[in-house]
Wavefront OBJ file of the C-alpha trace (Angstrom):
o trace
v 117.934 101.878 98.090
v 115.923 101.559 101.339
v 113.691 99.174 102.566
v 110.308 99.484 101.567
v 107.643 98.559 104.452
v 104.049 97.845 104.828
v 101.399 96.429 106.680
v 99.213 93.714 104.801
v 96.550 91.087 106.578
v 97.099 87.623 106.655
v 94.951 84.412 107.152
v 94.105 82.290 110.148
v 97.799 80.406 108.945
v 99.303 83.384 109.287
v 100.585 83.941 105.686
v 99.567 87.424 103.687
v 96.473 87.071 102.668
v 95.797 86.078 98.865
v 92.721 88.379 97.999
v 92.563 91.757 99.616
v 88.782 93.411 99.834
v 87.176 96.568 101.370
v 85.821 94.159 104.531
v 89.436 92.727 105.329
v 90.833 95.979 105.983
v 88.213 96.841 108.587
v 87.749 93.336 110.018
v 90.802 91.122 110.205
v 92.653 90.901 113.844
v 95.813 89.922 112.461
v 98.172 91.438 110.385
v 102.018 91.335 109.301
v 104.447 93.871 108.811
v 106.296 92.861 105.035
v 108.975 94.190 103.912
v 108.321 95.659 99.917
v 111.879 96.391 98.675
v 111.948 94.464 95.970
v 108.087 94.160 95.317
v 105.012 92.213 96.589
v 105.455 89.049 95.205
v 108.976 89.109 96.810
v 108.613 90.463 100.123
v 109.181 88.891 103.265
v 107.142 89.001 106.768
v 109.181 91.087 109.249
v 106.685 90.821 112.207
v 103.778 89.225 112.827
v 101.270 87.880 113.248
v 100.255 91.247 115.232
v 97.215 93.563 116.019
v 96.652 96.119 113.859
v 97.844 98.805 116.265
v 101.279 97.095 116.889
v 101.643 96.493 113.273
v 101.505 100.315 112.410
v 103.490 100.765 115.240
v 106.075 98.384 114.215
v 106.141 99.796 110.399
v 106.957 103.152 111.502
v 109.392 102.239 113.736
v 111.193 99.894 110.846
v 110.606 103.022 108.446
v 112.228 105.356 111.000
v 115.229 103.122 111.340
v 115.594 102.550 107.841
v 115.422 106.506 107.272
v 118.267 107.539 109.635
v 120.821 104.543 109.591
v 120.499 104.318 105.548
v 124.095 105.219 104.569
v 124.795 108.976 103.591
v 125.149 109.287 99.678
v 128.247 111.055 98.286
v 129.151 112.244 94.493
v 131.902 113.176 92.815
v 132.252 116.611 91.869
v 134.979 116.894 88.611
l 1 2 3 4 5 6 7 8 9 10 11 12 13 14 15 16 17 18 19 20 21 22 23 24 25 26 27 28 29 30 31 32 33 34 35 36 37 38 39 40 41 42 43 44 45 46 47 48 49 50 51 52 53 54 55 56 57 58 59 60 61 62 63 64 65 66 67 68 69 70 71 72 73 74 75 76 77 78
């Protein structure tokens, strides 16, 4: 399986934020880069606390990486 990436806000602390609304998208400076895999409520920061620019950035880069180092997949024909 590969990693699983997003971009999320997170509070003046600099932890995800809790409660995600309409206005947070649009108005929070600061936002991590977490890595999904294995769901929200176990992901991990990867980077931040960033702008929002370097955040996408960042998650496409991560995504990119993930995409062509993954390992190559081979069956077994009978």
């Amino acid at each position: 399986m590969s990693p699983v990436y997003t971009i999320w806000p997170c509070d003046r602390d600099g932890v995800p934020a809790a409660v995600i609304a309409t206005a947070a998208w649009q108005q929070d400076r600061h936002w991590l880069v977490l890595d999904v895999t294995e769901g929200l409520e176990r992901s991990h920061v990867v980077e931040g606390p960033v702008t929002l620019a370097v955040a996408l950035h960042r998650e496409l880069e991560l995504r990119t990486t993930a995409r062509t180092t993954r390992p190559a997949v081979h069956k077994e024909h009978p």
